[in-house]
N, C-alpha and C positions, 0 to 999 in steps of 0.2 A: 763693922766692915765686912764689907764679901769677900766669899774664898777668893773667888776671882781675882777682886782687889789687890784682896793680901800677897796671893802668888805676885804678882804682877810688881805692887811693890819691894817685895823681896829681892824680884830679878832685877830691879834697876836701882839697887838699894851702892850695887858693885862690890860685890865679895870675892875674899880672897879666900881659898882651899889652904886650910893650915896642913890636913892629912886626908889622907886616900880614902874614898866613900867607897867600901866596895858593898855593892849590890847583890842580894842574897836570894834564891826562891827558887821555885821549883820549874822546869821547862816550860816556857810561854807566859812567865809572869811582866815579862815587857822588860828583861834587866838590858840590855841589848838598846833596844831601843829607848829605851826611859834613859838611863845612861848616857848615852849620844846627844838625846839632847840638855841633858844633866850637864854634862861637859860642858856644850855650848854656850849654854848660858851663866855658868861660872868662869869661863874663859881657861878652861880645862882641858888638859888632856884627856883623851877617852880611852882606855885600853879594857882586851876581851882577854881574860885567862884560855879560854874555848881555843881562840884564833893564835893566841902566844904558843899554845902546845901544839896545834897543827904547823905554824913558821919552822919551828923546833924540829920536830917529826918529816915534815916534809909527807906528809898523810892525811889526811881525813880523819876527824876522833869515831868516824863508824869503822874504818880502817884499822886504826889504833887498838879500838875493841876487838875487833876479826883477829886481828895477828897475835894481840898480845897479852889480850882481858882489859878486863877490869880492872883489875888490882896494880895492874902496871901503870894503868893510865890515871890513877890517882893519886900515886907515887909523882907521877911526873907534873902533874897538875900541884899537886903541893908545893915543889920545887919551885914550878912558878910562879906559882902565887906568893910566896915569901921575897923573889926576886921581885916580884912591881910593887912590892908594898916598901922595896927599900929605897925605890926610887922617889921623882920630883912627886909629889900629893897631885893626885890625880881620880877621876872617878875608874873605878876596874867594875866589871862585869864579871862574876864569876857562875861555873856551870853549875848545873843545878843539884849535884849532888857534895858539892866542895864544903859545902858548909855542915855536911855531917862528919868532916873529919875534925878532932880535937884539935890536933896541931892547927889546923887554918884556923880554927876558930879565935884560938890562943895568938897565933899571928897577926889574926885582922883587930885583935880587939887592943894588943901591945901597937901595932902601928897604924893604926886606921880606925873606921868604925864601919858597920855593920847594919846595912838599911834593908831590912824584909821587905820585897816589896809582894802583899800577902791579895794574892788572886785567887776565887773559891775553884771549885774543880769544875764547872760547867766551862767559865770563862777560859780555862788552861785548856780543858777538849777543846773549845772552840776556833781556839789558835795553834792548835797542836796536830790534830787529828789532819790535815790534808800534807803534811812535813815529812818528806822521809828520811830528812836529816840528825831522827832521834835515834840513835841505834837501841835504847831500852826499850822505845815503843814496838823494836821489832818483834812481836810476838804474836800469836794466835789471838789475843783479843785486847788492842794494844788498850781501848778503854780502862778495861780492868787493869793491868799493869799499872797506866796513871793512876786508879785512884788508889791500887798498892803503895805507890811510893808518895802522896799526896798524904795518905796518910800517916807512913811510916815518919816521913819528913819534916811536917807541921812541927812538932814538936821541938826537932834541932831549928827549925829556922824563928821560932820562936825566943829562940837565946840571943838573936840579933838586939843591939842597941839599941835601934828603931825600927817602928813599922810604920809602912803607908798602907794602907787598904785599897787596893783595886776595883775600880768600877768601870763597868764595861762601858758606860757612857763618857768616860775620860778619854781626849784627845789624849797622844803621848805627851804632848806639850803640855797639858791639864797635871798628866801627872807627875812630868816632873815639875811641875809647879808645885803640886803635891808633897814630892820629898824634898822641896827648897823650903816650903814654911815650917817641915818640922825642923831641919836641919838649923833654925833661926835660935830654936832650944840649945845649940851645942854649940858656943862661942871657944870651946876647943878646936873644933873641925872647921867652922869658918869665921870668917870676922867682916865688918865692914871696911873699905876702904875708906 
């Protein structure tokens, strides 16, 4: 059977979300959008850790950084990522440095699981570099910074439960087809109706 295939009957297979898929990687690996339509087609709810701590804040997470760091807004990101993981099982989006904290890791893997979605560093500049909604890439040479933290990161985001590989020939649609057939592996996380 083709991939094609396979995704395709996966999505009309009609699965039900036993727990929360949250979505792991580093800025511009598609969790956002892969996500969304992850959601959709499991008949899910979609939620963005990134967008929970701005409602919250009432700010910008470039804002959030300006005023208060780093370290504050990781604090607050943890907070809510513990909070949507207690709610109805739903796909979360989380930002791209959440999953180097212990505790998230330990939370998503106690109530949810853990999907890399693992894009190489050409593909992350390529979706990254025209953005100026990254407040990390704010530097004198924002390349370098990503493939700093590309590298740095690789490693925590490899503790994820699953990974799907990114290919820049994937529709988003493709690839969350992508993380539907592996998610066919973990009759924990979903099931058929």
């Amino acid at each position: 059977m083709s991939q094609d295939r396979d995704w395709q009957e996966v999505a009309q297979l009609g699965l039900r979300l036993k727990k929360t898929i949250a979505l792991v990687g580093l800025m511009g690996a598609g969790k956002t959008a892969v996500g969304t339509a992850l959601a959709r087609k499991l008949n899910a709810p979609f939620l963005d850790s990134d967008e929970e701590i701005v409602k919250a804040a009432n700010m910008s997470i470039a804002e959030i950084f300006e005023r208060d760091g780093e370290s504050f807004f990781r604090q607050k990101e943890s907070q809510v990522i513990a909070r949507l993981l207690q709610g109805r099982p739903a796909v979360l989006s989380t930002g791209g440095g959440a999953f180097m904290s212990e505790t998230n890791r330990r939370e998503i893997s106690r109530n949810g699981v853990a999907i890399w979605l693992d894009a190489d560093l050409d593909l992350l500049w390529a979706r990254v570099r025209h953005k100026d909604s990254r407040p990390l890439l704010h530097t004198a040479d924002p390349y370098a910074t990503l493939r700093n933290l590309y590298n740095q990161r690789r490693p925590f985001y490899a503790l994820a439960d699953l990974t799907v590989k990114a290919d820049p020939r994937y529709s988003v649609d493709e690839m969350a087809g992508a993380v539907l057939a592996i998610l066919k592996t973990r009759p924990d996380v979903v099931e058929a109706m």
